[in-house]
N, C-alpha and C positions, 0 to 999 in steps of 0.2 A: 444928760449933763456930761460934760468932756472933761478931762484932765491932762497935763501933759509933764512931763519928766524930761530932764535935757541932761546927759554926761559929759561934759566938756572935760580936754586934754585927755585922754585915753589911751595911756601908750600902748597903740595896738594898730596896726594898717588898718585903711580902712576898706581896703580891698577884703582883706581878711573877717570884716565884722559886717562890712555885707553880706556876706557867706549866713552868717549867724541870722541875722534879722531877716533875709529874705523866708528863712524859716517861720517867723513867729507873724508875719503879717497878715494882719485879716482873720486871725485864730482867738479865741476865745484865750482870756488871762490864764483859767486853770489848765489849758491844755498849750500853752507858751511855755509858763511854767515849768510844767514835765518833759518838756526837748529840751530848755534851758537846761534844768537839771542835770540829763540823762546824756546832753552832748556833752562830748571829748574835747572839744575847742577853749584856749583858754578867754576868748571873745562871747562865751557863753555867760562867762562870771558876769563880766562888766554888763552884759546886756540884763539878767536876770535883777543884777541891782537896780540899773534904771526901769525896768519893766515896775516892780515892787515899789520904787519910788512913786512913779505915774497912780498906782494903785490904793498907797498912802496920800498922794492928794487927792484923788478922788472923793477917798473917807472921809478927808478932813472939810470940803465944800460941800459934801452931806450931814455935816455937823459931827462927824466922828461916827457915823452908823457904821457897824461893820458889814463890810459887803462881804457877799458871791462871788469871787473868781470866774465861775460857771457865766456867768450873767453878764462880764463886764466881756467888751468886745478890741481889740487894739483895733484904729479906725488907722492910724497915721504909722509909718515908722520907719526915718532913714538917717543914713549916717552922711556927713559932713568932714570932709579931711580939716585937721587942724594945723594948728604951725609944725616943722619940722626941727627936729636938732640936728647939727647939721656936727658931725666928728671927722677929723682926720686921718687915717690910717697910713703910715707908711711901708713905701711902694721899693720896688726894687729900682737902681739907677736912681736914685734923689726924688724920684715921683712919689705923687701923693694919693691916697685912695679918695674918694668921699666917700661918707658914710650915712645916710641921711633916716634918721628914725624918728617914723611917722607917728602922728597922734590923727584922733579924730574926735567927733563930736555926735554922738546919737539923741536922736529926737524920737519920742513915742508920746503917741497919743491916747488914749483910753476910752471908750465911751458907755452908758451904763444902756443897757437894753432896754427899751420903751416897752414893747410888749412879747412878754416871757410868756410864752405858749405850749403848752404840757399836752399832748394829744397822747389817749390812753389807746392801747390795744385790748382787742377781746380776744 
């Protein structure tokens, strides 16, 4: 079963939150998670909320079961540039700067693990 979480307007580059996400893709929730966490980036925030969201509807399409972090897998996850604000800054000689500060839009997907397999050692 899949789930997905979408962050629109994100004032954040999206150059900059590609950074973040190329980290968590294809990792297991609980160990997203803990890089979200434990990164320095302020694109970590925004990304660990939408992770947790996608996570939250997963729960809620299993009727509210609490899941495993461990267990759930990010299948999808990419970022999207959004509109821009566009400021003007003045320039020296009557010129003018632009200023343009990006927003973006992340997508993540989630998916629950078919078959969880525990192989014991001796």
């Amino acid at each position: 079963m899949e789930a997905h979480a979408i962050g629109r307007y994100i004032r954040c580059s999206p150059r900059k939150m590609r950074l973040v996400i190329d980290l968590i893709r294809y990792k297991t929730a609980a160990e997203a998670l803990a890089l979200l966490r434990l990164s320095p980036k302020r694109a970590a925030r925004y990304a660990e909320k939408v992770l947790r969201s996608a996570l939250a509807n997963l729960a809620s399409k299993q009727d509210n079961v609490s899941i495993d972090p461990a267990t759930i897998i990010i299948t999808r996850a990419h970022v999207d540039p959004g509109p821009m604000f566009k400021r003007i800054l003045p320039a020296p000689m009557g010129r003018a700067y632009w200023i343009r500060r990006r927003t973006n839009h992340v997508t993540i997907v989630v998916r629950a693990q078919e078959n969880v397999s525990v192989t014991k050692r001796a």
